[in-house]
C-alpha positions in Angstrom: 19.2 7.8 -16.4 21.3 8.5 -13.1 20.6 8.1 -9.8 19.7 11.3 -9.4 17.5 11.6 -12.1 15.5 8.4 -11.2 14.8 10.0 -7.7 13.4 13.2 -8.9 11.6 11.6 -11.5 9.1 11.1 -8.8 8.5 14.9 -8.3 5.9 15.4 -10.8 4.6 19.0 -12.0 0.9 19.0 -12.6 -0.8 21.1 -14.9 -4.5 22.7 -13.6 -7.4 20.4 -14.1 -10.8 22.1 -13.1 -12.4 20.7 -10.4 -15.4 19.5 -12.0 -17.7 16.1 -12.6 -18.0 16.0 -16.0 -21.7 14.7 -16.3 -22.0 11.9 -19.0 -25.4 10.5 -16.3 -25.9 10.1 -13.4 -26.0 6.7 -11.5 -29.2 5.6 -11.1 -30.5 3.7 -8.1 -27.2 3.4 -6.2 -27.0 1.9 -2.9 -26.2 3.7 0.0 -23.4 2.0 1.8 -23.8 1.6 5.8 -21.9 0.3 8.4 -23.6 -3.0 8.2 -22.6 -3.6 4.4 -18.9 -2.7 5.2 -18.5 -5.4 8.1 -20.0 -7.6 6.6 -20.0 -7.2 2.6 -21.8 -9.1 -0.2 -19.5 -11.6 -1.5 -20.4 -9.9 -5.1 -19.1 -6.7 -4.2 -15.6 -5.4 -3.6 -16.2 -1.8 -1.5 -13.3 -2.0 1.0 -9.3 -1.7 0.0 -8.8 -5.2 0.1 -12.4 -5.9 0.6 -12.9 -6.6 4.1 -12.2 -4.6 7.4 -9.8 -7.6 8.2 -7.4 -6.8 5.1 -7.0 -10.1 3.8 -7.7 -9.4 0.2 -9.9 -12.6 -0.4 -12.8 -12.5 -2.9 -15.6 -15.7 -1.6 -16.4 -15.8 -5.5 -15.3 -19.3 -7.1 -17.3 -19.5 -10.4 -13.7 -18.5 -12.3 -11.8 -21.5 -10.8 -8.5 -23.5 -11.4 -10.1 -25.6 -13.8 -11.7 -22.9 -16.4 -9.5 -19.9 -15.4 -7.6 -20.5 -18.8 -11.0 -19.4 -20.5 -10.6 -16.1 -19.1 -11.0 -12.8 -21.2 -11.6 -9.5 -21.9 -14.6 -8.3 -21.5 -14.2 -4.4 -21.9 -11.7 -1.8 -21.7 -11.4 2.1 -20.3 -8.7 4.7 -20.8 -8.6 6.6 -18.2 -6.3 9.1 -20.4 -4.0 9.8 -17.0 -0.2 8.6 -17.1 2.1 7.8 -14.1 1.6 4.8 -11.4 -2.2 3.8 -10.8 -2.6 2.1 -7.3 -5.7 1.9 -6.7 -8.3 -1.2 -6.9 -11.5 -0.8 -8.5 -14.2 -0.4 -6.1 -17.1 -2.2 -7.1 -20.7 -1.4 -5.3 -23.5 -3.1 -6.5 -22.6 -2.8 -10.3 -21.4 1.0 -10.0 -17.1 0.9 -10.0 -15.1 4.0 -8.8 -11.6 3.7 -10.2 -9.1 7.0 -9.3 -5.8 7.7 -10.9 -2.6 10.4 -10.5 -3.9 13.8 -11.1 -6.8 13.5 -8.7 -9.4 12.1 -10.9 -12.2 9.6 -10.1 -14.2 7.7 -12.5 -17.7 6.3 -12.6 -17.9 3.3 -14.7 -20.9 0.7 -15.3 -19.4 -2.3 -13.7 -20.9 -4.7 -16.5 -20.2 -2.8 -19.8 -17.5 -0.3 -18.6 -19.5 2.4 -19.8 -18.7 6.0 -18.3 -20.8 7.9 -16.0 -19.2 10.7 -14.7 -15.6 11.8 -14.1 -14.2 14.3 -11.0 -11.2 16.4 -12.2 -9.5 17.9 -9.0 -7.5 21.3 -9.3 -4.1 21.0 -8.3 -1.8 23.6 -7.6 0.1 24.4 -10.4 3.3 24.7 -7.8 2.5 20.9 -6.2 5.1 18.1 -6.3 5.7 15.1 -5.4 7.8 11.7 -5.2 4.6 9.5 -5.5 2.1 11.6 -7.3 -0.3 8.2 -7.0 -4.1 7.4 -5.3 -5.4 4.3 -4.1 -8.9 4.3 -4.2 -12.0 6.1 -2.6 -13.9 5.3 0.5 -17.8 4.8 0.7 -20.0 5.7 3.2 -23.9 6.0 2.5 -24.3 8.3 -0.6 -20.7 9.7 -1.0 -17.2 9.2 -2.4 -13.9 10.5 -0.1 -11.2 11.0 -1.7 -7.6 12.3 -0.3 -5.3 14.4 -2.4 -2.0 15.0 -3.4 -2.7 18.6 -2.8 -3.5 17.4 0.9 -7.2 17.4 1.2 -9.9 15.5 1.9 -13.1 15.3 -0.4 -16.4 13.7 -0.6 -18.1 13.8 -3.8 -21.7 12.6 -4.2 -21.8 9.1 -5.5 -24.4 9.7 -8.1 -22.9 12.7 -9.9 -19.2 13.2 -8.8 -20.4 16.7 -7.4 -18.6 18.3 -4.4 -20.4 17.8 -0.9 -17.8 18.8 1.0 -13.8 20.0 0.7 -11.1 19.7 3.8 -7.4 20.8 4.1 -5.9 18.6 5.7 -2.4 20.2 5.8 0.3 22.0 3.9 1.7 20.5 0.1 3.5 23.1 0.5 5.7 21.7 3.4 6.0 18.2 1.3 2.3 17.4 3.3 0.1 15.0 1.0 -2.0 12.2 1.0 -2.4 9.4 -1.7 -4.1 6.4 0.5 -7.8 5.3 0.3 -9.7 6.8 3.7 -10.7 3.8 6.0 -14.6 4.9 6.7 -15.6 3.7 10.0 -19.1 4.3 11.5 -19.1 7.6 9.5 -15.9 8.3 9.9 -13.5 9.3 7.3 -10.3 8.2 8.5 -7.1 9.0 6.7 -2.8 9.4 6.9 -0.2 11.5 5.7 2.8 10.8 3.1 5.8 13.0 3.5 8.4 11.2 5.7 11.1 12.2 3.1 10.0 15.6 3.9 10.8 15.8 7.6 6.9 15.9 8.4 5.7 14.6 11.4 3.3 11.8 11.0 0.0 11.7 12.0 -3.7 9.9 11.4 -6.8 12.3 11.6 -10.3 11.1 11.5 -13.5 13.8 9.7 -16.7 13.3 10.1 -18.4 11.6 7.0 -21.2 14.4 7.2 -19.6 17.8 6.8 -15.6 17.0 6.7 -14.8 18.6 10.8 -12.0 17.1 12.4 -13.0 14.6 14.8 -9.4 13.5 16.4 -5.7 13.2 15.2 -3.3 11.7 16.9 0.7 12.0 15.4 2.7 8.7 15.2 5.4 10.4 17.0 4.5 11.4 20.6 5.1 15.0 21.7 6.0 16.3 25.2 4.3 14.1 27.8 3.3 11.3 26.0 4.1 7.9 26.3 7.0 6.9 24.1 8.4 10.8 23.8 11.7 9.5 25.8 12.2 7.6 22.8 13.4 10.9 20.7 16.5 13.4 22.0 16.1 17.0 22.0 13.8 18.3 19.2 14.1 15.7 16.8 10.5 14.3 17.1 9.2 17.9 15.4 10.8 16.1 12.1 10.7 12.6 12.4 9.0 11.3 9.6 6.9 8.3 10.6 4.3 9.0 8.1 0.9 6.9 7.4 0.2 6.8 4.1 -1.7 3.8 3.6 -5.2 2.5 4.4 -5.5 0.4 8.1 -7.4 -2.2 8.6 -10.5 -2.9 11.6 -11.3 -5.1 13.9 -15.2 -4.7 14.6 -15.0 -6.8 17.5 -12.8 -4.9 19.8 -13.5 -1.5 17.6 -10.2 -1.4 17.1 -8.0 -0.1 13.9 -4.8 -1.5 13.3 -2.6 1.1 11.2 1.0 1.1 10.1 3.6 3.6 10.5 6.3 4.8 8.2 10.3 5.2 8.6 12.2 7.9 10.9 13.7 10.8 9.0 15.8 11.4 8.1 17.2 8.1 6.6 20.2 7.7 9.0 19.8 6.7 12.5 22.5 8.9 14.3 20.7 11.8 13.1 17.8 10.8 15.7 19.6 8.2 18.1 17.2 6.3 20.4 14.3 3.8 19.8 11.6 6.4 17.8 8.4 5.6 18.7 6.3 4.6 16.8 8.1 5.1 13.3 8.1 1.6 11.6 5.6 0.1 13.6 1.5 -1.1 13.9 -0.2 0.8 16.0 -3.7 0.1 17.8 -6.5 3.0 17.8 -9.6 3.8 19.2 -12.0 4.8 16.2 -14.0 7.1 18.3 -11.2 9.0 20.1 -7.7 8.3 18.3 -6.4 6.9 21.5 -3.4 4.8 21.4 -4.2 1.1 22.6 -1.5 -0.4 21.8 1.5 -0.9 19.7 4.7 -3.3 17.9 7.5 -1.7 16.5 9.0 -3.7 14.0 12.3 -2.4 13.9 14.1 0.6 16.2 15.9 3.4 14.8 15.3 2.7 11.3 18.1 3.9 9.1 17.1 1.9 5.7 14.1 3.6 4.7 11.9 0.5 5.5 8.6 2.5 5.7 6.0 -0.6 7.3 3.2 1.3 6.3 1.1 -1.6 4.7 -1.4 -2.7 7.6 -1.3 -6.1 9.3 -4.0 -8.6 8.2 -6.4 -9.8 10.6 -6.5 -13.6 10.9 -7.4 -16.7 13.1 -4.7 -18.7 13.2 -4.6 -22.2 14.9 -0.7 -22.4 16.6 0.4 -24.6 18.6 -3.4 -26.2 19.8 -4.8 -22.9 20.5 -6.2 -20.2 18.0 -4.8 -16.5 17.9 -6.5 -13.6 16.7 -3.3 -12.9 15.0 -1.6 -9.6 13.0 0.5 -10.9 10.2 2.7 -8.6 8.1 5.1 -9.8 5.7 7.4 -6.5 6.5 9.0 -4.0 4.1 12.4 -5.0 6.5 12.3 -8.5 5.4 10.8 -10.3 8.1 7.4 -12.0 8.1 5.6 -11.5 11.7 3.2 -12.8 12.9 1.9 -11.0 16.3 -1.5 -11.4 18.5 -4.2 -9.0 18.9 -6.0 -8.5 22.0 -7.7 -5.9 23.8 -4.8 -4.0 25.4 -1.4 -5.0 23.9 0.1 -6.6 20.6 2.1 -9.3 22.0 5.2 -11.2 19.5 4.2 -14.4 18.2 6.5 -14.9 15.3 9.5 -13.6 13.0 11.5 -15.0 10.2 13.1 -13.2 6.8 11.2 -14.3 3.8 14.3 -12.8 1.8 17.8 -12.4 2.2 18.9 -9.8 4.9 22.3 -9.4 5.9 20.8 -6.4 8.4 19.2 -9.0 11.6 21.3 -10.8 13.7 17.9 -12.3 15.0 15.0 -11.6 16.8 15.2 -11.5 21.0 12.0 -13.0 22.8 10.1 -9.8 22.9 10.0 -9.2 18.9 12.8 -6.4 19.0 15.1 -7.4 15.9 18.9 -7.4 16.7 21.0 -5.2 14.4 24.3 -6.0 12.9 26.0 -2.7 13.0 28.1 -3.5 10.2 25.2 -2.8 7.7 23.4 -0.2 9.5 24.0 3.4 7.7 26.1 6.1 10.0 27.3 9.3 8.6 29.9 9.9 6.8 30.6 6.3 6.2 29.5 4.3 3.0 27.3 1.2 4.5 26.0 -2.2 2.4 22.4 -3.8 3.2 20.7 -6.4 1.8 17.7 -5.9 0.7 17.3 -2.7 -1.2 15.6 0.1 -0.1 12.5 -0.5 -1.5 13.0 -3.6 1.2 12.0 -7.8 1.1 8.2 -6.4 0.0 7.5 -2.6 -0.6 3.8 -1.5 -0.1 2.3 -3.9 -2.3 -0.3 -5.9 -0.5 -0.1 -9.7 0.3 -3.3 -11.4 0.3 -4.9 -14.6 2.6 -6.8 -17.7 1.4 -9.4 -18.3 3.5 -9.5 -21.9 1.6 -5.7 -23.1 1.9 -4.8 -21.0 5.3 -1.9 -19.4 3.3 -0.9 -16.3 2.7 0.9 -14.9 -0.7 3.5 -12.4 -0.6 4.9 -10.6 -3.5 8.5 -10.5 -2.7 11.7 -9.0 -3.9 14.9 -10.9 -3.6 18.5 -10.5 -4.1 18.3 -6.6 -4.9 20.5 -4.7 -1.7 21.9 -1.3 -1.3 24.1 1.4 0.2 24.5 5.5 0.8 26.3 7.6 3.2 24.5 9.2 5.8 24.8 12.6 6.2 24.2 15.4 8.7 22.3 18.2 7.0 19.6 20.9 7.6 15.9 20.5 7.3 14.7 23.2 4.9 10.4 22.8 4.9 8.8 21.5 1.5 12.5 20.1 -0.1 13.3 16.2 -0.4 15.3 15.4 3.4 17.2 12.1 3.0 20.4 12.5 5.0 22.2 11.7 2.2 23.0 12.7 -1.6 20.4 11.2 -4.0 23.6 10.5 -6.6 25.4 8.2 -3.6 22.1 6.2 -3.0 23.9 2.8 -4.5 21.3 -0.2 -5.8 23.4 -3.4 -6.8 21.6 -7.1 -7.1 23.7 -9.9 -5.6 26.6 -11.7 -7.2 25.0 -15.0 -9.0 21.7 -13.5 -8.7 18.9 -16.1 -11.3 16.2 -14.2 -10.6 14.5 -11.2 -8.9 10.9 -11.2 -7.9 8.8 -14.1 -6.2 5.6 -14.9 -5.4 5.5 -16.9 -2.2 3.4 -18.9 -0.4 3.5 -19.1 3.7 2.0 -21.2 6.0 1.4 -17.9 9.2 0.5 -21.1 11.9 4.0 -22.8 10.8 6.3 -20.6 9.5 6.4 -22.8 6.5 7.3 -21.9 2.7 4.9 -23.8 0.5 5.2 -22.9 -2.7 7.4 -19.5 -4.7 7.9 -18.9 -8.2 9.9 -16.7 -9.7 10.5 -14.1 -11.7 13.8 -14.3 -13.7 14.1 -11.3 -15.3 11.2 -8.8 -13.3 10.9 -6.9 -9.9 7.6 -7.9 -8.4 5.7 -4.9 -7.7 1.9 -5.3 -7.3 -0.6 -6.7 -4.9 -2.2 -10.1 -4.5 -5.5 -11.0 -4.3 -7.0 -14.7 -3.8 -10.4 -16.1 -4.3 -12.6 -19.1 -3.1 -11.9 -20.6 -6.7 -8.0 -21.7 -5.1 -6.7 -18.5 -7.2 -4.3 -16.6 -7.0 -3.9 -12.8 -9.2 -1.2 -10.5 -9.0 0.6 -8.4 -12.2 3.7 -5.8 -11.0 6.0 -7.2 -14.0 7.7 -5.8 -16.2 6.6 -8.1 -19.1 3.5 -6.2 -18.4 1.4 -9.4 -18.2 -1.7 -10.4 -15.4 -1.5 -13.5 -14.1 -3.6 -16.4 -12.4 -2.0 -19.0 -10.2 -3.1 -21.8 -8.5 -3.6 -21.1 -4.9 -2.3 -24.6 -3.7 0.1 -25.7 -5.8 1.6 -22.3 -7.3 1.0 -23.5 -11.0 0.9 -20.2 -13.5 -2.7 -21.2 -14.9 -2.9 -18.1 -17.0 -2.1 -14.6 -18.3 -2.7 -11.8 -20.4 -0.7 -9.6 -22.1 -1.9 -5.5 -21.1 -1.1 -1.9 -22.1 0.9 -1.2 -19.5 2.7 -2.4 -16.2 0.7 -3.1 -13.3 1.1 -1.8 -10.0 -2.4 -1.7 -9.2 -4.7 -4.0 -6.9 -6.8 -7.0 -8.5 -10.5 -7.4 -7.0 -13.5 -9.7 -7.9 -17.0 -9.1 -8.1 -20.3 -10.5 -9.7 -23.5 -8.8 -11.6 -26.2 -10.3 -12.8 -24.8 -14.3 -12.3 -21.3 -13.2 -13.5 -17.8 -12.9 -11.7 -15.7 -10.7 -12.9 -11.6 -9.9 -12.0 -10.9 -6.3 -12.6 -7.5 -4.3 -12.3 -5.7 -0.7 -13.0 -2.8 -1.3 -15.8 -0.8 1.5 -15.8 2.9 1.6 -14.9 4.9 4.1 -12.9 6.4 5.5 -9.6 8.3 3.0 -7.6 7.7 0.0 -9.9 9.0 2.2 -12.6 12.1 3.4 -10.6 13.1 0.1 -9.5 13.3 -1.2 -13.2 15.2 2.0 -14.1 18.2 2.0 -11.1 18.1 -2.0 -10.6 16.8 -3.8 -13.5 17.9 -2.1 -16.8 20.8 0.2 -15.4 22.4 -2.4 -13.1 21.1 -6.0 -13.9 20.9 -4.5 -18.3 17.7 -6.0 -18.9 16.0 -3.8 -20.7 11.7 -3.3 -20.5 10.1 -1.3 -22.4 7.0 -0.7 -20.1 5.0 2.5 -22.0 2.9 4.1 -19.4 -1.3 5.2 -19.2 -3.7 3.9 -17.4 -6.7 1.2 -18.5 -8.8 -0.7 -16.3 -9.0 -4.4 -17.5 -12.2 -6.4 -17.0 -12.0 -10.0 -17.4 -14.7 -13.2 -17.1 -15.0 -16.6 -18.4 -15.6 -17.1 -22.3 -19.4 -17.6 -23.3 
C-alpha cells in the first residue's frame, strides 16, 4: 500500500442503513440516570467515558485481582457484524450495556448473558466520507441515549427501545464537519465537539439541551473578531484553522467547570498561519451553563506536526512538594507529560518532561510555553525531520490513574518519527487540507530501534518513570484502564491479544488471544456479585494505518490483523 493509499483509506463510503431500532425487547426496568448517579457513580457501573467526571479511567472493583487474574475468561461473545475501528467503551448501567460501532449503530446488550435487545441503525448519506469513520460511545441522561454522528448530528434515542426522541444537525458533512466522540452530559446538557481539522473547519464545542435537542451555547476554539486571543491569528486565517474537538472532556463538579482539549492548527504547516493560534493544541476551561471561556494552557504554539491534544486532562489530587494540587495531567500527543493546576480562574504550569523521544523541544521556559528547535519544525517548500511521528509520543488513546499506587499508565509510542514538505495551497470546502502531498508524508522508525510501543508507568507528584514494558514488534494503540484489584488492561496490538498487568510492579499477569485488534476502551462492572472486564475488539483506522505505513511497510513486520467488531466479556473461572 503507498502512502497515499494508506491516507485515503480512512475515507470510508457508507452504504444506507435505515434508521431504525430493530426491536428484539425492550429493556425492562432501566434506571433513569441523574445528575447524582454521574458525579458520583456506583462502583458496579461504568456510565461515564472513562467512568468518572474526573477522567481517570479507574474501576473501585477488586474481586478480579493480581493474584486470580490468570483465571480470567470468557464469558460471552457479540458480533456486532460492523467492520472498521471500534472506539468506544462499553457503557454499562445497572446490567443494561450500550456498545456503538462505525456506521452509526448502537447496541443493547444484557450485561450478564450478552443477549441482544435492540439495535439503532442510523441513515447515512450515501455521499458521506471520512478519515475516521469511528464512535466512542453514547451519553446517558435520565431515560435516553445521545449519540453524535459521522453525518454530523446529534441523537437521543430512548433507552428502553432505541426509538428516536429527538434528531439535531449539528453542521455540514458536507464541508468535512462530523462528530465521532461520546457527548459529555452535564446537568441535562448534552455537550459535544467537532472532528474536521484536516478539513479547514473551524473548531467549536456546542452544548443541546437533553430535553428537545435546542442549542444551548457554542463557543469556537478559535476566537473571532473581538475576542480574547484573536491577535493570535493574521488576516483571515482563523475562518480555517482547524482546532477541532473531537473527543469527550472531562468535569470538575466542584468549580462546575469542564476541562476540554483542543485539536491542531490547519493546515499542518505553521507559516501558513504564523502567530501563536489560540487555542488550537490546548485545554481549555468552560462554563457548563454558558460556554464561557475560564481559562486556558496551550501546550504547544503554532503547531505544524499535526499533534491534535484532543484527549482531556485527568483530574487528580496530587501531593507535590508538601502541598496538594488539584492538578490537570495529560500525557500529550507532542510528547511531553504535563502536569498543570486547576483553580478557579487560570490553569497555571506545574510540570513538563517528554515521556518519548523528541528531537522537536529545546525545553520548556517557566511559564509552560515549549521552546522549538526550528530545525525540525515543518516550513514550506522544505523537507523537515521530527521525532516522533505524526500520530505523536501518545495519539488519542486514553491513559488511566490508580487511585491505589498514585500512578498513572500511558500507552506510548516510541522511536517511530516523521517528515513532509509544507506547502502553500488553497482551501477548497469538504476536500482533505494538509499543506502538503499525502505521497510526501514520510514515516521512518529510528536507526537501532528494539522495539515500538510501551506501556509506562509515571509517578505525576515526581516526575518519576516506575515501571514500562515493551512491545517489540507492535504500535501501542488502545486505552488503559486500572482497577482497585492493582490492575492494569489495555490491548491496541497487533498480536491482537488483551492484556492484564500488575499495576505496581508492571508484570504481564495475563492475556487472551481475540478476533481482532483492539483499539477500543476496557471498563469494569459487577451484576449480581460478579465483576466483569469488558472491551470492543475490532481493528482499524489509525491503529490500522500505523501498522500499514510504519510497521509492515517500513519496519517489514508483517500482522495479519482481520477486522469486525466483537465485544469481549471476561470474569473469573467458576
Amino acid at each position: 500500500m503507498t502512502r497515499k493509499q494508506w491516507l485515503l483509506s480512512g475515507f470510508v463510503a457508507f452504504t444506507c442503513l435505515a434508521s431504525t431500532a430493530a426491536i428484539a425487547g425492550p429493556i425492562e426496568n432501566y434506571s433513569p440516570v441523574t445528575a447524582q448517579r454521574l458525579e458520583n457513580p456506583e462502583p458496579k457501573n461504568w456510565m461515564l467515558y472513562r467512568r468518572t467526571y474526573d477522567g481517570q479511567g479507574y474501576s473501585p472493583l477488586d474481586q478480579i485481582n493480581t493474584s486470580n487474574v490468570k483465571n480470567l475468561t470468557p464469558v460471552w461473545t457479540f458480533a456486532t457484524g460492523v467492520v472498521e475501528g471500534h472506539q468506544a467503551p462499553p457503557i454499562v448501567n445497572n446490567g443494561a450495556m450500550f456498545v456503538t460501532t462505525p456506521m452509526g449503530q448502537v447496541i443493547a446488550l444484557n450485561a450478564k448473558t450478552g443477549d441482544e435487545y435492540w439495535r439503532y441503525k442510523r441513515q447515512l448519506p450515501d455521499d458521506l466520507f471520512q478519515l475516521h469513520p469511528t464512535n466512542r460511545g453514547v451519553g446517558l441522561w435520565e431515560d435516553k441515549l445521545y449519540l453524535a454522528t459521522t453525518d454530523d448530528h446529534v441523537v437521543a434515542l430512548d433507552a428502553k427501545t432505541g426509538k428516536v426522541v429527538w434528531d439535531t444537525k449539528v453542521q455540514d458533512y458536507r464541508k468535512g464537519q462530523y462528530l465521532t466522540l461520546m457527548p459529555l452530559i452535564v446537568d441535562g446538557k448534552v455537550i459535544v465537539g467537532g472532528s474536521g481539522g484536516e478539513f479547514g473547519v473551524r473548531g467549536y464545542i456546542v452544548a443541546y439541551d437533553a430535553k428537545d435537542g435546542k442549542e444551548l451555547w457554542r463557543t469556537y476554539t478559535i476566537p473571532g473578531e473581538g475576542e480574547p486571543g484573536h491577535d493570535t491569528w493574521q488576516g483571515d486565517d482563523w475562518k480555517n484553522g482547524g482546532g477541532s474537538a473531537w473527543m469527550t472532556g472531562n468535569y470538575d463538579k466542584e468549580t462546575k467547570t469542564i476541562y476540554w482539549g483542543v485539536g491542531n492548527a490547519a493546515p499542518w504547516p505553521g507559516e501558513t498561519h504564523p502567530g501563536d493560534n489560540l487555542y488550537t493544541a490546548s485545554v481549555l476551561a468552560l462554563d457548563p451553563d454558558t460556554g464561557k471561556i475560564k481559562a486556558y494552557h496551550q501546550y504547544h504554539q503554532n503547531d505544524s506536526w499535526d499533534w491534535d491534544e484532543v484527549e482531556a486532562p485527568m483530574l487528580i489530587d496530587l501531593q507535590r512538594n508538601g502541598r496538594t494540587i488539584k492538578s490537570l495531567v495529560h500525557p500529550g500527543r507532542d510528547a511531553i507529560f504535563w502536569v498543570l493546576e486547576r483553580t478557579p480562574t487560570r490553569i497555571n504550569y506545574v510540570a513538563g518532561w517528554p515521556f518519548v523521544y523528541t528531537d522537536v523541544w529545546k525545553g520548556i521556559d517557566e511559564t509552560g510555553k515549549p521552546i522549538v528547535d526550528p530545525a525540525h519544525k515543518p516550513v514550506i517548500g522544505k523537507r523537515v525531520e521530527f521525532c516522533p511521528s505524526l500520530w505523536g509520543g501518545k495519539d488519542w488513546p486514553s491513559a488511566a490513574y490508580s487511585q491505589r499506587t498514585g500512578l498513572v499508565y500511558v500507552p506510548a509510542n516510541e522511536n517511530f518519527c516523521g517528515g513532509f514538505t509544507g506547502e502553500n495551497v488553497p482551501l477548497k470546502p469538504g476536500e482533505l487540507w494538509l499543506g502538503t502531498k499525502p505521497e510526501d508524508i514520510g514515516l521512518k522508525t529510528k536507526p537501532g530501534a528494539d522495539h515500538f510501543g510501551e506501556l509506562q508507568a509515571w509517578d505525576p507528584a515526581t516526575g518519576k518513570k516506575v515501571w514500562q514494558h515493551d512491545f517489540p514488534k507492535s504500535q501501542l494503540f488502545g486505552s488503559v484502564t486500572a482497577t482497585a484489584g492493582d490492575l492494569v488492561f489495555v490491548g491496541g496490538t497487533n498480536d491482537r491479544n488483551f492484556r492484564a498487568f500488575h499495576a505496581k510492579t508492571g508484570e504481564l499477569l495475563w492475556e487472551q488471544k481475540t478476533n481482532s485488534g483492539i483499539v477500543g476502551m476496557p471498563v469494569s462492572y459487577e451484576i449480581d456479585g460478579t465483576q466483569y472486564i469488558a472491551i470492543q475488539s475490532g481493528w482499524g483506522v489509525d491503529a490500522q494505518r500505523i501498522q500499514d505505513a510504519l510497521v509492515t511497510n517500513n519496519i517489514g513486520i508483517e500482522a495479519n490483523v482481520p477486522q469486525g467488531g466483537v465485544v469481549w466479556v471476561f470474569a473469573l473461572k467458576k
